[in-house]
Phi, psi and omega in degrees: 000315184298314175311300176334286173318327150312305161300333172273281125036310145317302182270349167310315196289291174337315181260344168263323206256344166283290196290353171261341181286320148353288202305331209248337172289285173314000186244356183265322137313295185302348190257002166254343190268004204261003171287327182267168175232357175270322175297293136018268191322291205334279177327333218218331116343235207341326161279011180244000177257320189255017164260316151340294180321285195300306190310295170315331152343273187304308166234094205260358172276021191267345156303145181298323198202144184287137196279023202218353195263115168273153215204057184312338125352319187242039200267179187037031178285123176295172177284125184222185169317319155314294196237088201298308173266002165072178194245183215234212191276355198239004176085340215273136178257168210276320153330277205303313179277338184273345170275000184266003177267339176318283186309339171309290215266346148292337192240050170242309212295323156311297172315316194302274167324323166287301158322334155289337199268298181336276185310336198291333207274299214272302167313330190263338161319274037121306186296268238270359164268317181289326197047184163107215142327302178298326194284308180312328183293304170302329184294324168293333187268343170273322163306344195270318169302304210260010153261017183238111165333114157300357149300286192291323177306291169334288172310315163320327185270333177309316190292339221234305179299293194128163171270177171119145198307322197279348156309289217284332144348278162344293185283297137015296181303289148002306176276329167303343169326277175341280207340290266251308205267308228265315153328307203275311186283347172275325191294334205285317178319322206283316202236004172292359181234032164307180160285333202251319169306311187265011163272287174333332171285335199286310203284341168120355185324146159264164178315292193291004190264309165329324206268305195281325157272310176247349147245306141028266212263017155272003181232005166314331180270348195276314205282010174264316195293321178285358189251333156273006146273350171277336179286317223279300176308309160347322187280297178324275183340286167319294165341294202293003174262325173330272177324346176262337195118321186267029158265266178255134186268169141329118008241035175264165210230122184253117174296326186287354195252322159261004150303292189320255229312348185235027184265358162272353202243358167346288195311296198296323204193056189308338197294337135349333160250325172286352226244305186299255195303020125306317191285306176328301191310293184317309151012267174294310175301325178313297200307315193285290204268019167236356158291310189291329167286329177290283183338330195255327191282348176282005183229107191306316202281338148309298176318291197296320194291000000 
């Protein structure tokens, strides 16, 4: 009985030093991550990419020009005062689609990633607490995913799927899963055999409160750092379904899609391609390089350094 009284007492302790612990832990991140300058640049990007994103949403007249009015007059036009980013074989002006392309490509990167990672987080949970069997099943069948380029794998389900961004959306996810399970199932294998797990079994705890109250959020920091290298790759993906055809049809404006289309026009009109794979290139790197920055302020011996 004392035991018993103790082990609750434990985890009392435990769960009271978890619900005072957020703050000054978050706040002990932010204050290494506000230390890189590079995660810094990254971050204050990306919030000028989702305020594009929204504004143009909301107020598509703040554009110079409609990204959808074709104008065969007007093709191929350099970049100038006007047409910032010059026009495409359609007249289109090219500034005006990469910022409505912006909202495309963030919110496959977003969507993707979040829906990966949620099933990616409930399969590896599933794996590394239950073992056994369930772990052998699942794991194989992630293996089995991850012995196939996720590119080409993403195409398989297009072909299967069909085109259109909410396809693409889909495959993307899909393919992303593994990462997601294989992260969630080595941190949990790691710490499910603590002291505080198995005091949570003695008291009765159940397994999904276990998985979810007390492991879990010791493993919060591996699925934020993989989730923001994961929208970058999410982007890439799309771009590369795009650049194939098999993303956003005509006449919505894509960066991977506007790539495809002016990739014949090299000679005649590189900016056309540079302008999309810049926007793309800048992206991905933002993305990257402040998943590297979360990564180091999220690890105390970072932290310490």
């Amino acid at each position: 009985m004392d035991k018993t009284q103790d082990t609750a007492a434990e985890i009392s302790l435990s769960t009271q030093e978890f619900l005072e612990k957020p703050e000054s832990q978050w706040k002990s991140m932010w204050d290494s991550l506000k230390k890189n300058k590079a995660a810094m640049v990254s971050l204050a990007f990306i919030i000028i990419l989702v305020l594009i994103a929204v504004i143009t949403a909301i107020f598509p007249q703040v554009l110079p020009h409609d990204p959808y009015e074709q104008n065969m007059t007007k093709t191929f036009l350099f970049p100038d005062g006007r047409y910032w980013f010059g026009t495409d074989q359609l007249g289109r002006d090219i500034f005006s689609r990469i910022m409505v392309g912006t909202r495309v490509s963030l919110s496959v990167g977003v969507i993707a990633v979040a829906v990966s990672m949620t099933l990616g987080v409930v399969f590896g949970s599933l794996a590394g607490y239950l073992g056994g069997k369930v772990d052998s099943f699942i794991m194989r069948i992630m293996d089995i995913m991850l012995s196939i380029p996720s590119i080409l794998l993403a195409i398989a389900f297009m072909a299967a799927l069909g085109q259109g961004i909410d396809k693409a959306v889909i495959a993307i996810s899909l393919v992303s899963i593994p990462e997601y399970a294989r992260i969630v199932r080595g941190e949990i294998l790691s710490v499910k055999e603590n002291d505080y797990v198995q005091a949570a079994k003695v008291i009765g705890d159940k397994d999904g409160r276990i998985i979810f109250r007390h492991i879990l959020p010791n493993v919060l920091s591996s699925i934020i750092v993989r989730a923001t290298l994961g929208i970058s790759s999410a982007i890439l993906d799309a771009s590369a379904l795009g650049f194939l055809g098999l993303g956003v049809q005509p006449p919505a404006a894509e960066w991977g899609d506007m790539l495809g289309r002016a990739r014949n026009y090299i000679f005649q009109a590189p900016y056309t391609l540079i302008f999309p794979g810049l926007a793309i290139s800048l992206t991905v790197l933002a993305f990257n390089l402040l998943g590297d920055g979360l990564r180091d302020a999220l690890d105390p011996k970072s932290r310490q350094n």
